[in-house]
ROFI-107858 format. One line per 10 residues: number of its first residue (from 0); for each residue x, y, z of C-alpha. Coordinates in nm, 4 decimals, padded with zeros to 6 digits. Layout:
<sites>
NUM) X:Y:Z; ...
</sites>
This chain:
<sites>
0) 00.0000:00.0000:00.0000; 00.1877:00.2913:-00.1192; 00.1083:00.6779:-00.1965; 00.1421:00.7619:-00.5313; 00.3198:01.0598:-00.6337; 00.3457:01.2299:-01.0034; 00.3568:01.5103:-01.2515; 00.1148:01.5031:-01.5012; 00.1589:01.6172:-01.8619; -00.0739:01.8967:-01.9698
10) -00.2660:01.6638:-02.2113; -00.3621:01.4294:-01.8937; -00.4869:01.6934:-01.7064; -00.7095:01.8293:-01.9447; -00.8087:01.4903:-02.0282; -00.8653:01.3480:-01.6761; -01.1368:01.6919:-01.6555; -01.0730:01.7988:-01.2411; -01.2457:02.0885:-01.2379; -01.5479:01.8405:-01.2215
20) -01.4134:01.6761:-00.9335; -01.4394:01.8159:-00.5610; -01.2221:02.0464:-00.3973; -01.0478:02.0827:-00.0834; -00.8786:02.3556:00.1358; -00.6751:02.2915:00.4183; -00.4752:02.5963:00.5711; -00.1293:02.4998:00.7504; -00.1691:02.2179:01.0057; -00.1097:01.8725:01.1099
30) -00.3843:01.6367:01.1284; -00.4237:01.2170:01.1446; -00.6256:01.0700:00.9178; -00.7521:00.7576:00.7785; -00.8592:00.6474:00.4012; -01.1539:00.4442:00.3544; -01.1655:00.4237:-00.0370; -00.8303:00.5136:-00.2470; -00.8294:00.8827:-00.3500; -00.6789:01.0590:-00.5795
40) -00.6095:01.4152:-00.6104; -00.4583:01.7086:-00.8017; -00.2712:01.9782:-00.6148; -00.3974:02.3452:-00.7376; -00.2135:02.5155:-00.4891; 00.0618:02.5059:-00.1547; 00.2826:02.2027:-00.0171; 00.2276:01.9225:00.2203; 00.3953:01.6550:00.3440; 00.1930:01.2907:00.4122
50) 00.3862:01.0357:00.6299; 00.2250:00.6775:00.6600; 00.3014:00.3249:00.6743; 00.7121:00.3743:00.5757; 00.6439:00.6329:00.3412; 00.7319:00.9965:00.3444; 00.5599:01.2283:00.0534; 00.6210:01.5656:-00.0350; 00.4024:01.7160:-00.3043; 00.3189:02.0710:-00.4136
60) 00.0801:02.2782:-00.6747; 00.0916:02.0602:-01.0260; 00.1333:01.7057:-00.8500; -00.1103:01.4246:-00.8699; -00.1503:01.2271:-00.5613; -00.3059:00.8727:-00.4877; -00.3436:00.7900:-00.1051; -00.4547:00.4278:-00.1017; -00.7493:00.2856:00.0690; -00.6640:00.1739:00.4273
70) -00.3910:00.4103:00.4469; -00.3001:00.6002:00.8222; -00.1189:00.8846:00.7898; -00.0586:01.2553:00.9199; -00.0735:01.5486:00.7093; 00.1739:01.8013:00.7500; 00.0618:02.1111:00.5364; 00.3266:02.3590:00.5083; 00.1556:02.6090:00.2964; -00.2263:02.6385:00.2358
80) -00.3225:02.3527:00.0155; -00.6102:02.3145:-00.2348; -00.7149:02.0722:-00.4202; -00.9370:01.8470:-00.6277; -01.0214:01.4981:-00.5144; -01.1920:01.1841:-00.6482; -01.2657:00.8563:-00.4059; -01.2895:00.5444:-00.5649; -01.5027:00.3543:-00.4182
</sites>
């Protein structure tokens, strides 16, 4: 179970269509939390850092994101993150 972390190419995100997905704002924190279904996101803007089971991920505006389901982790936002999310459920 491991978090997904990439850049996607301009064609992929205008083809994966986010801006009819969710969205999410967060300002700078630190939080547990717990997936139930495997989400994925796309970072519009600020930084965070997600720390769960071994891993250690540092993303930022641009990134996609994939937290799987039954993932524990803490979020460590560094700058005031927003986002779009899906949950696969």
């Amino acid at each position: 179970m491991k978090i997904e972390l990439r850049t996607p190419t301009p064609k992929e995100v205008s083809m994966m269509n986010f801006s009819t997905w969710d969205t999410w704002e967060c300002t700078v924190s630190k939080f547990p939390w717990s997936y139930d279904a495997t989400e994925t996101c796309y970072i519009l803007e600020g930084q965070a850092i997600v720390e769960g089971n071994g891993q250690k991920v540092e993303f930022k505006k641009g990134d996609i994101v994939v937290f799987p389901k039954g993932l524990s982790c803490t979020w460590n936002v560094l700058k005031p993150i927003k986002k779009y999310y899906w949950f696969d459920c």
